[in-house]
PAFI-983791 format. One record per residue: residue in one letter; residue number from 0; chain; x, y, z of N, C-alpha, C in turn. Coordinates in pm, whole numbers, plus 50000, padded with zeros to 5 digits. Example, Ala and Ser with C-alpha at 12.3 -4.5 7.8 and 13.67 -1.06 7.14 Angstrom:
<rs>
R A 0 A 51319 49431 50780 51230 49550 50780 51320 49670 50780
R S 1 A 51285 49775 50708 51367 49894 50714 51290 50003 50787
</rs>
This chain:
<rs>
R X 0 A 13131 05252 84076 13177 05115 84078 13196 05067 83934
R X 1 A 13295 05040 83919 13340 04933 83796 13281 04788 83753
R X 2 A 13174 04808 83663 13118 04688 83661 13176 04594 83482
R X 3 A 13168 04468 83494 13210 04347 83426 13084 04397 83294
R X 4 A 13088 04401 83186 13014 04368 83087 12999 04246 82993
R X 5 A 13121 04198 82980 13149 04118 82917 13289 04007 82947
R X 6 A 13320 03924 82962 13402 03793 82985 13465 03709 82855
R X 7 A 13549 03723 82824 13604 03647 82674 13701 03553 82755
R X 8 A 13702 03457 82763 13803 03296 82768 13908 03264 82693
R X 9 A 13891 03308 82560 13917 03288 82434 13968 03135 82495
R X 10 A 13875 03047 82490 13884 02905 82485 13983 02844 82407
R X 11 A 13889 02902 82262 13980 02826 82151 14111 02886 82120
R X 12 A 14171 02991 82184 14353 03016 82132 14394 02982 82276
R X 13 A 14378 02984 82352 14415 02902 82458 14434 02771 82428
R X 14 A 14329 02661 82391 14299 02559 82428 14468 02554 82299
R X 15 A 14435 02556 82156 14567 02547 82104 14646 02586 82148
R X 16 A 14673 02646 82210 14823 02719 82268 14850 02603 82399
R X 17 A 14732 02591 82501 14830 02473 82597 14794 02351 82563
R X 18 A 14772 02276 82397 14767 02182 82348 14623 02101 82460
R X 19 A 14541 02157 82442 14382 02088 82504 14290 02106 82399
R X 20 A 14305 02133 82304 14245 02160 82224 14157 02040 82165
R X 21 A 14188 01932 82175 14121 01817 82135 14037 01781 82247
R X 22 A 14078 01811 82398 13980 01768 82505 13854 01785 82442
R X 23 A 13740 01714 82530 13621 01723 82493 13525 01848 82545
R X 24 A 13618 01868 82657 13583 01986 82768 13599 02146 82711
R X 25 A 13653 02137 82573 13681 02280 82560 13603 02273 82423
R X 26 A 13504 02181 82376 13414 02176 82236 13285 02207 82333
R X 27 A 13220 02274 82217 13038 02253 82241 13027 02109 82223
R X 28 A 12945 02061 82313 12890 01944 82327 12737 01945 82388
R X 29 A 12689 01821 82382 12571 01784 82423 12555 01644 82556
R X 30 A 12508 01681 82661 12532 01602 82791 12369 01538 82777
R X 31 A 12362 01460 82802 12176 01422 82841 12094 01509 82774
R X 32 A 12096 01552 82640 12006 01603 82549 12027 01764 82624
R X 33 A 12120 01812 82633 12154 01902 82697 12270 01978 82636
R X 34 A 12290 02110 82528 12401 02212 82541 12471 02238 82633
R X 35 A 12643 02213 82585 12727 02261 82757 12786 02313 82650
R X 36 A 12858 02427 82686 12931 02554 82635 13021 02464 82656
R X 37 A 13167 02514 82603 13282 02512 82549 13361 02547 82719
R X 38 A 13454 02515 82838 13532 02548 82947 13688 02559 82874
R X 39 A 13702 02645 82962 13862 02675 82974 13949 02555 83056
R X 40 A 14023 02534 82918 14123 02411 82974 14257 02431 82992
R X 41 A 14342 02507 83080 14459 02523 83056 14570 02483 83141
R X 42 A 14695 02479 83132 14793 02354 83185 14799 02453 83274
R X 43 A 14885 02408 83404 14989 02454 83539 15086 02546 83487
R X 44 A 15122 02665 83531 15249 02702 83509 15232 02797 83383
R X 45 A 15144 02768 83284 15149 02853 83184 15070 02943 83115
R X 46 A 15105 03062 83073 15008 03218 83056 14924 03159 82960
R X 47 A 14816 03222 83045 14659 03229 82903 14639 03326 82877
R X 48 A 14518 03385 82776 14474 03521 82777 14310 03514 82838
R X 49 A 14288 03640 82916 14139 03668 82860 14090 03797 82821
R X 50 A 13985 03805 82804 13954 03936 82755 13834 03995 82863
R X 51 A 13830 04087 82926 13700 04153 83019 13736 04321 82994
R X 52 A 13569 04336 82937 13521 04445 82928 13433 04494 83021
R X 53 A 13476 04638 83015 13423 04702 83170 13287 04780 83103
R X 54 A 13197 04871 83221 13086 04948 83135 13205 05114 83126
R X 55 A 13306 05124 83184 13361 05233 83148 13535 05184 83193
R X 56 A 13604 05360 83156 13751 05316 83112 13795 05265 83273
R X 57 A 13918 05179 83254 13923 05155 83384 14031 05288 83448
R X 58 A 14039 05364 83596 14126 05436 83637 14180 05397 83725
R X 59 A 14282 05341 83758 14383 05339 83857 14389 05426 83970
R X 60 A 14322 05513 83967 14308 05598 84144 14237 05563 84225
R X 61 A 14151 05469 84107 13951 05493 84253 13923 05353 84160
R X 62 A 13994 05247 84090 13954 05148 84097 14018 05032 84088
R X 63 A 13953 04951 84206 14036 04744 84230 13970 04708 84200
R X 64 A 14083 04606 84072 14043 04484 84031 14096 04354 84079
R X 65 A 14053 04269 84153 14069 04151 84167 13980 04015 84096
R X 66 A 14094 03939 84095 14102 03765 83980 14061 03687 84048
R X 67 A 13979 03623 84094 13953 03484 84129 13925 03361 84041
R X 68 A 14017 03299 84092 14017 03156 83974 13971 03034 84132
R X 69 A 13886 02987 84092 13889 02864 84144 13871 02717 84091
R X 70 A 13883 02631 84146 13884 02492 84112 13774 02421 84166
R X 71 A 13713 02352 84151 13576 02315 84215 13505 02379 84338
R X 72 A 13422 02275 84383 13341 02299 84490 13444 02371 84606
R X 73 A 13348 02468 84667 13419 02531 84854 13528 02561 84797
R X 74 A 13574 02638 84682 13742 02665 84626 13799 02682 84736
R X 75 A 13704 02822 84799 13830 02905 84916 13824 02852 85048
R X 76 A 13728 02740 85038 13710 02705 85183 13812 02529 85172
R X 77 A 13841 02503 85105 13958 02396 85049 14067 02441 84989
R X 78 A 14103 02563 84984 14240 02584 84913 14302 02558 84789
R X 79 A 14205 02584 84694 14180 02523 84544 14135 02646 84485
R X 80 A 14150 02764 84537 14140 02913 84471 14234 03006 84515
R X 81 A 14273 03027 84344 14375 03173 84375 14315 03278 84363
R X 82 A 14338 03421 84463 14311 03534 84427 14437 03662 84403
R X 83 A 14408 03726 84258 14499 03798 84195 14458 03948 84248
R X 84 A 14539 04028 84310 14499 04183 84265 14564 04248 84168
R X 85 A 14467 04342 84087 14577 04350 83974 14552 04501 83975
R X 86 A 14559 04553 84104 14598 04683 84066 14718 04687 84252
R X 87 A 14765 04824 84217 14912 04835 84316 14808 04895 84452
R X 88 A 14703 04924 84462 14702 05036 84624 14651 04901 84725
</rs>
């Protein structure tokens, strides 16, 4: 099995690239004496990057990868999540 090691957002060339970059949502901030990481803010319609590292190479015979992006609460049970496969079998 193909497992996730690592997750890159790249927040910040995103966030400049679909002009969110000033949101407050894509800075480190502080909520109720509380650290909130930096979210991915990006427009409708237009390519982001990310970066995911696997614990080995990925092979196309014997391994699926699928994308889930969702949007809040119950994504898939409200229709507010896409799922990508990004391999062909």
């Amino acid at each position: 099995m193909l497992k996730v090691v690592d997750v890159d957002l790249k927040i910040g060339e995103n966030a400049k690239a679909h002009h969110t970059d000033r949101y407050e949502w894509t800075q480190q901030r502080e909520t109720d004496n509380v650290n909130v990481d930096p979210c991915l803010v990006v427009r409708r319609g237009e390519p982001f990057d990310i970066f995911i590292r696997f614990d080995r190479p990925f092979d196309s015979s014997k391994d699926d990868i699928q994308l889930i992006f969702d949007f809040g609460n119950l994504a898939l049970s409200t229709d507010t999540a896409l799922i990508f496969n990004m391999t062909d079998r």
